[in-house]
C-alpha positions as CSV (number, residue, x, y, z in Angstrom):
1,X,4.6,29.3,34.6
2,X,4.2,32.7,36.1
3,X,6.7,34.7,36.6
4,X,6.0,36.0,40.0
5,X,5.1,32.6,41.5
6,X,6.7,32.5,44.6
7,X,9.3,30.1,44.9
8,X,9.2,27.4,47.6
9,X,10.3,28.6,50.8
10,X,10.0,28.5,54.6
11,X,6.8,29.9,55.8
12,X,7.4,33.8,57.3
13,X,5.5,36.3,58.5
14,X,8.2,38.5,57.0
15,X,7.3,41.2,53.7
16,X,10.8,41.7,52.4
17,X,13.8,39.1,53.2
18,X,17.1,40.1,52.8
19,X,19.7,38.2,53.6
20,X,23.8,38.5,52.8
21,X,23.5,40.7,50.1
22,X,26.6,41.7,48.3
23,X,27.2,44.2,45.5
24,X,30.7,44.4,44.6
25,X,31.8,47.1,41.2
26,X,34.8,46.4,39.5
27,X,37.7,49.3,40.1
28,X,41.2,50.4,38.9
29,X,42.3,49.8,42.8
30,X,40.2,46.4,43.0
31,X,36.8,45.1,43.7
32,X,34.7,47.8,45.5
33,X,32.6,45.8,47.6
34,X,30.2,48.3,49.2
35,X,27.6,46.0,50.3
36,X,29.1,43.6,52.2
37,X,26.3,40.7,53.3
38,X,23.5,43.0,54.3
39,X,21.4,41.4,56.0
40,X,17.8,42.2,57.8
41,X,13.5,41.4,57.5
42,X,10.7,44.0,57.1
43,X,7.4,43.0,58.5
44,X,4.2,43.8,56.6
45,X,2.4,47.2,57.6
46,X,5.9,48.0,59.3
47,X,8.5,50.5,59.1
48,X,12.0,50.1,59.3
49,X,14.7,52.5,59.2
50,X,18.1,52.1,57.4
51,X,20.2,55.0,59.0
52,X,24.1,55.7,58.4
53,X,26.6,58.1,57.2
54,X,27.3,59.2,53.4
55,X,28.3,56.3,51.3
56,X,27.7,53.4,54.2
57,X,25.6,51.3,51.6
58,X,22.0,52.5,52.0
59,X,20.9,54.2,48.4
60,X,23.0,51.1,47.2
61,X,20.9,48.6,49.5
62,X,18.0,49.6,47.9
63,X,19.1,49.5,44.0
64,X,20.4,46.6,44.7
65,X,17.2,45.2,45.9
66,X,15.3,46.6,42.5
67,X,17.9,45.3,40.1
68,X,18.5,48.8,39.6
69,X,22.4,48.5,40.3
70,X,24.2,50.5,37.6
71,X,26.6,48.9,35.4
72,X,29.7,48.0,35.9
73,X,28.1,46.7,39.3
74,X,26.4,44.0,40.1
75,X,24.5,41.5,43.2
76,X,27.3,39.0,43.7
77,X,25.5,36.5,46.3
78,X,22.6,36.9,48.6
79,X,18.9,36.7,48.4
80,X,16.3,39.1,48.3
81,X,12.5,37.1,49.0
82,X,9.5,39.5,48.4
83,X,6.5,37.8,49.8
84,X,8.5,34.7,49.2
85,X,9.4,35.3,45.3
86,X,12.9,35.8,44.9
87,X,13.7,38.5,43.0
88,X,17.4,37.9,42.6
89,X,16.1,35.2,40.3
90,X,13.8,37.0,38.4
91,X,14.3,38.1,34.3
92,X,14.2,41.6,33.5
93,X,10.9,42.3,32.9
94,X,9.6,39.9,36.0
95,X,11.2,42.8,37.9
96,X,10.2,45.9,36.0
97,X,6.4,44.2,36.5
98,X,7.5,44.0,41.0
99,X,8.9,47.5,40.3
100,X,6.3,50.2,40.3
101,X,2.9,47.8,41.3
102,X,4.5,45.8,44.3
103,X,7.4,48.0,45.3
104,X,8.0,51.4,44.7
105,X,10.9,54.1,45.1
106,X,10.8,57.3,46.1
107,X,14.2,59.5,45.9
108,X,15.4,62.4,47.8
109,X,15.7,64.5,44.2
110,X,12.3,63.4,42.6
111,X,13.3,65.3,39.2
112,X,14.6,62.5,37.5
113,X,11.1,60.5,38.0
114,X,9.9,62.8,35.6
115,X,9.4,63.5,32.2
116,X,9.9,67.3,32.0
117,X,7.9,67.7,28.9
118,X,4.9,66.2,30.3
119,X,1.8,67.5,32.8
120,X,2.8,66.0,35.8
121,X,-1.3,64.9,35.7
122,X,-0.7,63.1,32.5
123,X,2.3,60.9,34.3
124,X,0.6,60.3,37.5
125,X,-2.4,58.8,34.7
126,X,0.1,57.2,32.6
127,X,1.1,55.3,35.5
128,X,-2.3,54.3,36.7
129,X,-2.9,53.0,32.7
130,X,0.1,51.3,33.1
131,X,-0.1,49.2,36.6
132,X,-3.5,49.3,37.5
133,X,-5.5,48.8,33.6
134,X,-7.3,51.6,34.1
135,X,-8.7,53.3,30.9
136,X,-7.6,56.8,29.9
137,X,-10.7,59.2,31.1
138,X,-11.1,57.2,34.2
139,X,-6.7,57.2,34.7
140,X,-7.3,61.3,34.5
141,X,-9.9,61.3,37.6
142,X,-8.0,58.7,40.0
143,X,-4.7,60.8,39.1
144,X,-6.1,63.8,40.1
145,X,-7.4,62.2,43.1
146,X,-4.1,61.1,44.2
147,X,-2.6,64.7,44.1
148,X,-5.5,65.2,46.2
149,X,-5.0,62.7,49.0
150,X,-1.0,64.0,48.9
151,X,-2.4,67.3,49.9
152,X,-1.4,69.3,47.0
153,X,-4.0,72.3,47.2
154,X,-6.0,72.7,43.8
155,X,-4.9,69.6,42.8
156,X,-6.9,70.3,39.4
157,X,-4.6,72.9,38.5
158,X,-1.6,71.1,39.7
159,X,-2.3,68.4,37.5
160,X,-1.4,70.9,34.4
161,X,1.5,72.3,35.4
162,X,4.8,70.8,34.2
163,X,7.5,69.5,36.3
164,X,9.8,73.4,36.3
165,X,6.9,74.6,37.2
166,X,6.5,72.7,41.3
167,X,8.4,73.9,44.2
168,X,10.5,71.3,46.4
169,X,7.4,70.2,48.3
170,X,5.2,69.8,45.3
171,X,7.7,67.6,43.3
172,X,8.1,65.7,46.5
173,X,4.4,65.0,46.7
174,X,4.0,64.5,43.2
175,X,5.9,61.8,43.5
176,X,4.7,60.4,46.2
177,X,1.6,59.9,44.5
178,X,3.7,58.5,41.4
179,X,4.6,56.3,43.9
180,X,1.4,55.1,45.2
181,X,-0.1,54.8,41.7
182,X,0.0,51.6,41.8
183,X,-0.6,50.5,45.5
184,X,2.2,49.0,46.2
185,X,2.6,46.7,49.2
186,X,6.1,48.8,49.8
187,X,7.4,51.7,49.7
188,X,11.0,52.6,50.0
189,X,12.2,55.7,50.9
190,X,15.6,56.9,50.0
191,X,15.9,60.3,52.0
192,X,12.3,61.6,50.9
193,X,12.6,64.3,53.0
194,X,15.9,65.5,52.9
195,X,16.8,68.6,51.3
196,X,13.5,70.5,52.4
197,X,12.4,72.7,54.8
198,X,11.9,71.1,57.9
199,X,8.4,72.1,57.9
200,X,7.9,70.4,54.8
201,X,10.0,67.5,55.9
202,X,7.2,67.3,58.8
203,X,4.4,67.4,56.1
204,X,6.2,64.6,54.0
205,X,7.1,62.5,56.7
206,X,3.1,62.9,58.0
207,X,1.9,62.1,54.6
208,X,3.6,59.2,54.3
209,X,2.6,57.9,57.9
210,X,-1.2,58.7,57.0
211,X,-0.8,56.6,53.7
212,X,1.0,54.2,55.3
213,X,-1.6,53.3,57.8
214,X,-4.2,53.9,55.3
215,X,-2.8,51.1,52.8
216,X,-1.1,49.0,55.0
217,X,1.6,49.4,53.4
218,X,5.5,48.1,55.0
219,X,8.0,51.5,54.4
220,X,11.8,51.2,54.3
221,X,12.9,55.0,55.3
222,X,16.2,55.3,54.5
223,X,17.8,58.7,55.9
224,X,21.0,59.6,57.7
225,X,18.2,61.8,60.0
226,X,18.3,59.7,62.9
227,X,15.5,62.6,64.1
228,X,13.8,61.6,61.7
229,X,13.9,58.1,61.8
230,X,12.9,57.9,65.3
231,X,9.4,59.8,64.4
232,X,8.8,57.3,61.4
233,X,10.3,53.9,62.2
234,X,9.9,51.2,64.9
235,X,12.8,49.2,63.4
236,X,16.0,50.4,62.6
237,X,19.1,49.0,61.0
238,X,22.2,51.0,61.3
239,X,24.4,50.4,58.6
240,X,28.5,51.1,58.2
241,X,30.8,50.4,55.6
242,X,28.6,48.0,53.4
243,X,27.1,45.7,56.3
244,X,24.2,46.3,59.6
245,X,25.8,46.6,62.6
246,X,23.1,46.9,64.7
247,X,19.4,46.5,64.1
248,X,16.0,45.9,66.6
249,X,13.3,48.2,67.9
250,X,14.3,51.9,67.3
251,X,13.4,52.9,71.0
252,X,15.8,50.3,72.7
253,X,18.6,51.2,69.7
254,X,18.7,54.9,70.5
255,X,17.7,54.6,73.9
256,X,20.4,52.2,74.6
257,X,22.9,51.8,71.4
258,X,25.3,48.2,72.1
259,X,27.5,49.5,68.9
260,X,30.2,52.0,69.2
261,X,29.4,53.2,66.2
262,X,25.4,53.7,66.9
263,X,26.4,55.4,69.3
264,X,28.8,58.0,67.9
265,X,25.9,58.2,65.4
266,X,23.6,59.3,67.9
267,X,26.4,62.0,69.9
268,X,26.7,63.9,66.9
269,X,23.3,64.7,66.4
270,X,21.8,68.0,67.3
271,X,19.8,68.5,70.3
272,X,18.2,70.7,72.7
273,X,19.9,69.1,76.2
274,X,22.1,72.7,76.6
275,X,24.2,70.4,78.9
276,X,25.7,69.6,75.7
277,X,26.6,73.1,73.8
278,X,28.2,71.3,71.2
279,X,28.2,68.2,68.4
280,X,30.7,65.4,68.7
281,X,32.2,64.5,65.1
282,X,33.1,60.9,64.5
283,X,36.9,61.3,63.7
284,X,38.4,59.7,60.9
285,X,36.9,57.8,58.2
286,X,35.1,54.6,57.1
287,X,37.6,52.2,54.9
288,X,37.3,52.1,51.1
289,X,35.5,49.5,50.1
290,X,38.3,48.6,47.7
291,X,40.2,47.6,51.1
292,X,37.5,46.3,53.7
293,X,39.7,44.8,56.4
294,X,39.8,40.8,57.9
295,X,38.7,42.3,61.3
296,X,36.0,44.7,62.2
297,X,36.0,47.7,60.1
298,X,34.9,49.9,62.5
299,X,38.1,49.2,64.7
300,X,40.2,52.6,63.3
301,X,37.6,54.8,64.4
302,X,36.1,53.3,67.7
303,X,37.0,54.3,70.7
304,X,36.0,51.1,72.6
305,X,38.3,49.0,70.7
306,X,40.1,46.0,72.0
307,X,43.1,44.1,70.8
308,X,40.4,40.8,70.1
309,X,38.7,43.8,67.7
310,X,41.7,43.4,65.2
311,X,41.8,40.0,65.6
312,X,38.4,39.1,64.7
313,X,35.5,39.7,62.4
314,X,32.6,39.9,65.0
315,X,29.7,38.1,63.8
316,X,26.3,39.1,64.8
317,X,24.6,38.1,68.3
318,X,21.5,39.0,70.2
319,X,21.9,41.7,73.4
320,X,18.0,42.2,74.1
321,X,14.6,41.2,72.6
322,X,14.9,41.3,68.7
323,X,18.1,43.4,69.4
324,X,20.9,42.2,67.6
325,X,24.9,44.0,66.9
326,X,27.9,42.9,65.2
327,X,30.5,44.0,67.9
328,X,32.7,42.2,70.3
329,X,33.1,44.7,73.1
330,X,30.7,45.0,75.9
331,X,29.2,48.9,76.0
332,X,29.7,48.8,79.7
333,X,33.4,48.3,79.4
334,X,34.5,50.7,76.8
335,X,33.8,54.2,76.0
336,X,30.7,55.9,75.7
């Protein structure tokens, strides 16, 4: 039986299903739960983003959708449905053969894709030999043609240097091609911008589009830019301590953010209103995910919060077309 037969399921128009995802590691203090029933659906062709602050569960959202958790770690319950084959269920090298051809992963530090004692031509190749059964002198054309479409210039030469040898952007768009090598039907993006100049952040975040629209390919961006997200995304899901708290079409979400949290998210940005000279911090900190509360674990640090908040775990509910948050508290009522 193959391997990557997809298992019975419900008909949906849906690429990637995800639904209560949990990833707990074992601790000294205790179980670390730090995803904590994830939840959310990416549309072929479409973009979503996956926005929060450091350590809120996004990196770990998608390892854990890979089966790239590192040890001690592990899934604990959920499912993840890929054009309806669940991968949770699939053997190790059922997944390596989705990882790379079906999905692919691009991280913010692209050195550790590489292998620094090779031509960064020769992996692109290696690749292509790999997913796509291409044979070796043909592999060398198409990989030099991908460092072509990713708008490295001379992409010949480029092809011979080694790894030391590419600036921020050039790694980045190396591996971007890496990426694409085997036309994958998704693309996740774990802050592939980050850490550049924002003029190459622009570039990356264009060349990705342009692919993207080209391939028809669905993109997860995941990036604590919410800039950045608003130019890429028409979804977002904004993640805190482990679990979305609010998710739906990225122009309602910022435009109109139900979440306290959203919308603290959204004060502290930068921005060129000068009626604002300054950036509003979110005080205090998310809880360790060692010591997730009963109630809402947002409730220490929001400034909306009602007695009921401590009380209660809010479960998720619908406040607009395909807008959905996990809060109790009416925005009109509390603070803004």
């Amino acid at each position: 039986m193959n391997a990557l037969a997809p298992m019975p399921s419900t008909p949906s128009l849906a690429l990637l299903e995800v639904e209560g995802l949990r990833t707990e590691f074992p601790s000294a203090e205790g179980i670390a739960r730090v995803l904590d029933g994830v939840t959310f659906t990416l549309a072929r062709a479409d973009t979503l983003g996956l926005v929060g602050e450091s350590g809120s569960g996004k990196t770990m959202t998608a390892l854990s959708i890979l089966g790239l958790v590192p040890p001690p770690g592990k899934v604990t319950s959920g499912a993840v449905r890929f054009e309806g084959t669940e991968l949770l269920k699939l053997g190790p090298e059922a997944l390596r053969r989705v990882r790379g051809r079906r999905i692919a992963l691009i991280f913010q530090e692209p050195n550790g894709t590489f292998d620094p004692v090779m031509q960064v031509g020769a992996q692109v190749a290696e690749l292509l030999r790999e997913v796509g059964d291409v044979e070796t002198r043909a592999a060398d054309r198409e990989a030099v043609d991908l460092l072509r479409k990713v708008h490295l210039p001379d992409p010949s030469r480029v092809a011979r240097l080694y790894p030391h040898q590419l600036s921020g952007g050039m790694g980045q768009r190396v591996a971007v091609a890496m990426a694409l090598a085997g036309r994958p039907k998704l693309l996740i993006a774990d802050e592939a911008a980050s850490g550049l100049d924002l003029t190459i952040q622009a570039q990356i975040r264009e060349l990705l589009s342009e692919v993207q629209s080209e391939r028809r390919m669905a993109m997860l961006w995941i990036s604590h830019d919410l800039g950045s997200v608003a130019q890429v995304a028409s979804r977002v899901a904004v993640m805190y301590a482990g679990r979305i708290v609010e998710t739906g079409p990225t122009r309602r979400v910022f435009g109109a953010p139900h979440h306290p949290y959203t919308r603290a998210l959204l004060r502290a940005r930068p921005t060129l209103d000068r009626r604002r000279r300054s950036l509003e911090a979110l005080a205090g900190a998310a809880p360790l995910p060692t010591r997730l509360p009963a109630h809402c674990p947002f409730y220490d640090r929001c400034p909306a919060r009602e007695e009921r908040c401590r009380q209660e775990d809010p479960i998720e509910r619908s406040v607009g077309p395909a807008h959905k948050v996990r809060c109790l508290v009416d925005p009109s009522s509390g603070a803004s």
